[in-house]
C-alpha positions in Angstrom: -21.9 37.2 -1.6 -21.2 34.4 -4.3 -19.7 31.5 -2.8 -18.2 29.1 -5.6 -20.1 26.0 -6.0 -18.4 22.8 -5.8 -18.1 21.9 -9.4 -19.1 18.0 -9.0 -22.3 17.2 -6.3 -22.1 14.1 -4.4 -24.8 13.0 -6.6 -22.7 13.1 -9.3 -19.7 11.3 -7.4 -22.3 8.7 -6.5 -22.3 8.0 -10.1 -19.6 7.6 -11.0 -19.0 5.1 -8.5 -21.9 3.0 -9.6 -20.2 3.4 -13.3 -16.9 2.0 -12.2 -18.2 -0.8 -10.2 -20.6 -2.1 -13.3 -17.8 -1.2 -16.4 -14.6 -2.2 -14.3 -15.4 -4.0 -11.3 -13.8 -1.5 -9.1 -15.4 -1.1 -5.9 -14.7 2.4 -4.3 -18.4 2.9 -2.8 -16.5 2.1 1.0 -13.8 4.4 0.7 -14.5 7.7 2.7 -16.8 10.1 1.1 -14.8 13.3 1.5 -11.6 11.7 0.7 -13.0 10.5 -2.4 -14.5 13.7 -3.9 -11.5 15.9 -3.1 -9.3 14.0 -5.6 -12.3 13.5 -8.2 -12.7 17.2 -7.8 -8.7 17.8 -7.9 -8.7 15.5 -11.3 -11.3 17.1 -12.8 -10.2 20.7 -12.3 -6.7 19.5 -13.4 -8.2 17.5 -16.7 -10.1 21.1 -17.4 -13.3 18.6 -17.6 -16.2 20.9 -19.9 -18.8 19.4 -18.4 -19.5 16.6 -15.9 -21.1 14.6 -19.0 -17.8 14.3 -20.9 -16.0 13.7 -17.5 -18.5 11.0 -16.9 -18.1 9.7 -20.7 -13.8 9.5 -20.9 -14.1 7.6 -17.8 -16.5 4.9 -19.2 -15.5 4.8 -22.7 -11.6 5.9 -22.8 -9.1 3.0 -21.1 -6.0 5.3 -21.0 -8.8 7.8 -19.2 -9.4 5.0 -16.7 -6.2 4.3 -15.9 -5.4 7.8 -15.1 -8.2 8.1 -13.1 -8.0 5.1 -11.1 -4.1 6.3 -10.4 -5.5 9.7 -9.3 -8.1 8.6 -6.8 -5.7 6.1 -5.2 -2.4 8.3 -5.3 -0.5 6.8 -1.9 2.3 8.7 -0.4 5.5 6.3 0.0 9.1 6.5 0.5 11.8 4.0 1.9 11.7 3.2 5.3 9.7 5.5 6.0 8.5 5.9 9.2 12.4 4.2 10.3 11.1 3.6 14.1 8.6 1.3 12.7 10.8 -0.4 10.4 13.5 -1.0 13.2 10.7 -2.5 15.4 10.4 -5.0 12.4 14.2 -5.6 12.1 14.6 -6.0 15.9 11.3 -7.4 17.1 9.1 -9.1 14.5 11.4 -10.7 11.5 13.7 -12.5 14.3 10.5 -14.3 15.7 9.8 -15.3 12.6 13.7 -16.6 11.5 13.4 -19.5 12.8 10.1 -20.7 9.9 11.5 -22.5 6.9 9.8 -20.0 4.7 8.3 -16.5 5.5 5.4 -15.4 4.0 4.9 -11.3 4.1 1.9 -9.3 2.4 2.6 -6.3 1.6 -1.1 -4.6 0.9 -1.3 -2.0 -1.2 2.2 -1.3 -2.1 1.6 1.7 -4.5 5.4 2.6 -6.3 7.2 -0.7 -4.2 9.5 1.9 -2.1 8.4 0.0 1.2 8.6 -3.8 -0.3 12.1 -2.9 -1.6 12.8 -1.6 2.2 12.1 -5.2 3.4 13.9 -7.0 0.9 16.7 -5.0 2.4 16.5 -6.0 6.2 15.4 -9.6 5.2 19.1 -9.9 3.3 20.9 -8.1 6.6 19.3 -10.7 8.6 20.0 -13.5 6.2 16.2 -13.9 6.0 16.2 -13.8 2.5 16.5 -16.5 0.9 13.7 -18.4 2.6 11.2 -15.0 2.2 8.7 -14.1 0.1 6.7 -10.8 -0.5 3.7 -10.4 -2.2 3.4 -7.2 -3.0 -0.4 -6.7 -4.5 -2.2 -3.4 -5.4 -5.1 -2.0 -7.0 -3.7 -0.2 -9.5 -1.6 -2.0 -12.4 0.2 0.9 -13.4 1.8 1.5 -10.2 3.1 -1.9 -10.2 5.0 -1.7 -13.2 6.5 1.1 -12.1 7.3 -1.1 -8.4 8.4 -4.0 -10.8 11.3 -2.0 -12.5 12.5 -0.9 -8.9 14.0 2.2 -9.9 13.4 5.5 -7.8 14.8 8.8 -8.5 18.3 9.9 -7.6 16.8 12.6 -5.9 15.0 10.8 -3.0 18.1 8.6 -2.2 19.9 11.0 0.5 16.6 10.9 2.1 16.3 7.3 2.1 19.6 6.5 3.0 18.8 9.1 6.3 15.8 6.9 6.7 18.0 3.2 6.4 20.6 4.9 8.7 17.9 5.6 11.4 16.0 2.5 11.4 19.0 0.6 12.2 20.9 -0.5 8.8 24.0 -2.0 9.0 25.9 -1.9 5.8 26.5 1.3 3.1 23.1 1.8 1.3 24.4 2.8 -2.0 25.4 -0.5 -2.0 21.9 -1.9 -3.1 21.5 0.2 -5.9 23.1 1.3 -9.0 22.7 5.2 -10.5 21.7 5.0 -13.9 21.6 9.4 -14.7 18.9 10.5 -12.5 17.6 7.2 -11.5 18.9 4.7 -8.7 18.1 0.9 -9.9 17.6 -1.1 -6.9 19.9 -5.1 -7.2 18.0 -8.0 -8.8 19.3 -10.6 -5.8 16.7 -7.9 -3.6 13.7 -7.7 -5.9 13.8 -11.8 -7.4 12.2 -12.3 -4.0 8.9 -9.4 -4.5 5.9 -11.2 -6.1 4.2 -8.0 -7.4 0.2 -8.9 -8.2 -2.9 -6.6 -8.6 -4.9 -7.3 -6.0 -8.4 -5.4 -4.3 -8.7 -5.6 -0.9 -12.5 -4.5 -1.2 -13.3 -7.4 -3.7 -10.9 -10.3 -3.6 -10.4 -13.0 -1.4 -7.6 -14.5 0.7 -4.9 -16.0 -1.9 -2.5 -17.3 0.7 -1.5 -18.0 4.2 1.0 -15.3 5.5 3.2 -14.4 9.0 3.4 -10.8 8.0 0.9 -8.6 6.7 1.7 -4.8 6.2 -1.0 -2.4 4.8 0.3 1.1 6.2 -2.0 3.9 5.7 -4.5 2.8 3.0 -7.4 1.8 5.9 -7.7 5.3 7.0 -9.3 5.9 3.3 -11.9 3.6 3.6 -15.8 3.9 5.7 -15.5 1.9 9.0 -17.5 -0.9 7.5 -15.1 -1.6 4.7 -12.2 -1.3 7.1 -13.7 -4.2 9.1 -14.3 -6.4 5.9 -10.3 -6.1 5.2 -9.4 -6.8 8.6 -11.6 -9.5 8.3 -9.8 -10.4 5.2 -6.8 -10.4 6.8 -7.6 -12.4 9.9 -8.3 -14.9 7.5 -4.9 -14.7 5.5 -2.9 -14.7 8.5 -1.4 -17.5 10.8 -1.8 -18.3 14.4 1.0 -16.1 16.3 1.7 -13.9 12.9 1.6 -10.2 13.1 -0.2 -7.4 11.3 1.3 -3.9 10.8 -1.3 -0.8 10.3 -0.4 2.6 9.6 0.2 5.1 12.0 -3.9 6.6 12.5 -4.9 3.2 11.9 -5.8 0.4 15.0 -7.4 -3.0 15.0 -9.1 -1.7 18.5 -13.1 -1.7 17.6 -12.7 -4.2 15.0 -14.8 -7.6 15.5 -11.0 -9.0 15.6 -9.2 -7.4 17.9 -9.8 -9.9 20.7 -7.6 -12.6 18.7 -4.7 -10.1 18.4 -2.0 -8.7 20.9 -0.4 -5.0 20.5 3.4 -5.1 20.0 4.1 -2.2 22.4 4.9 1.8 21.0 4.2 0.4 17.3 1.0 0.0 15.3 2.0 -3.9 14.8 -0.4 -6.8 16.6 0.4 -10.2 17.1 -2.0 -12.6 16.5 -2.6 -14.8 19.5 -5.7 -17.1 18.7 
């Protein structure tokens, strides 16, 4: 019986991760082993790789190579308001609270394509929150932040999104905030002059700011359960007394070393901090 052989060991993956962390600086040794290799493997059976050698040596020596790769191994599903029961617990529950600050701070972490930092922009202007808001919106990987910064998202998605707004409590028509420009829908400059969008890497870099709001929605589950303590330790340290922190749907702050300081909004992933 000839079972195929996975075409890269985990020796090999190993590797490669000690090459990006000394060429690059980027740190993916914490993310989860398994998780990791699947989408090396998926990239390097797409690319048609010859050998792991000339993988290895487009990674290190090609930057277009490196781009692609990095965009590969940290591909993040996204779409607007997605998740809408979540989005109306913001809208309802958590942005209110924090309407009556003379300027609110929100961290969007790991933003990937912008689809859920546009999303806010949109409830911040219903509640005429805008104008005094913020949003950084900071990623890993530059490329998908240009594409976030142009705020345009296909046609295509938009009778799904506009399901989504509907659902998580919108108020006003949403073709209204964007434009269609032939297959693509350009979201309103008055929504995205307010999005800061800045690369950013939650397993190297510090604190940059002091926030009410930090959102990082389903990038935690990637990483080891050590690296998921050092970012919620990271943003402990970024966020104010009686702010909140929103986590993905398989993600919790119970078992963390903070969890103690922090207060569970009820049926949503979203903790208030209380110490």
């Amino acid at each position: 019986m000839n079972l195929e052989l996975p075409v890269i060991s985990d020796v090999q993956v190993e590797v490669l991760l000690a090459d990006l962390l000394e060429q690059y600086g980027y740190d993916f040794t914490g993310y989860s082993k398994a998780s990791i290799k699947r989408r090396i493997l998926r990239l390097y059976s797409l690319d048609k790789a010859l050998s792991f050698a000339e993988f290895r040596y487009r990674i290190n020596n090609d930057s277009f190579y490196f781009k692609r790769f990095v965009e590969q191994i940290t591909v993040n599903v996204t779409e607007m308001f997605r998740d809408p029961v979540f989005f109306r617990t913001l809208r309802d529950v958590v942005l209110p609270k924090l309407g009556t600050y003379p300027l609110i701070r929100i961290w969007l972490a790991g933003c990937s394509t912008g689809e859920e930092a546009y999303s806010i922009s949109i409830i911040l202007k219903e509640l005429n929150l805008l104008h005094k808001s913020l949003i950084y919106a900071t990623d890993l990987n530059p490329s998908v932040l240009e594409k976030a910064a142009q705020g345009m998202f296909a046609m295509s998605q938009m009778k799904q999104y506009s399901e989504n707004y509907i659902l998580s409590g919108g108020t006003e028509e949403f073709s209204s905030y964007y434009t269609a420009n032939y297959s693509l829908a350009k979201f309103s400059e008055e929504l995205k002059k307010k999005i800061i969008f800045s690369t950013h890497n939650l397993v190297s870099d510090h604190s940059f700011n002091e926030f009410q709001l930090i959102l990082c929605r389903n990038v935690l589950i990637y990483f080891d359960r050590d690296l998921q303590h050092k970012v919620l330790r990271l943003f402990d340290d970024s966020l104010e007394g009686l702010g909140y922190l929103a986590l993905g749907t398989k993600e919790t702050l119970d078992f963390s070393p903070i969890s103690q300081n922090y207060k569970r909004v009820p049926a949503e992933k979203i903790w208030r901090k209380v110490s």
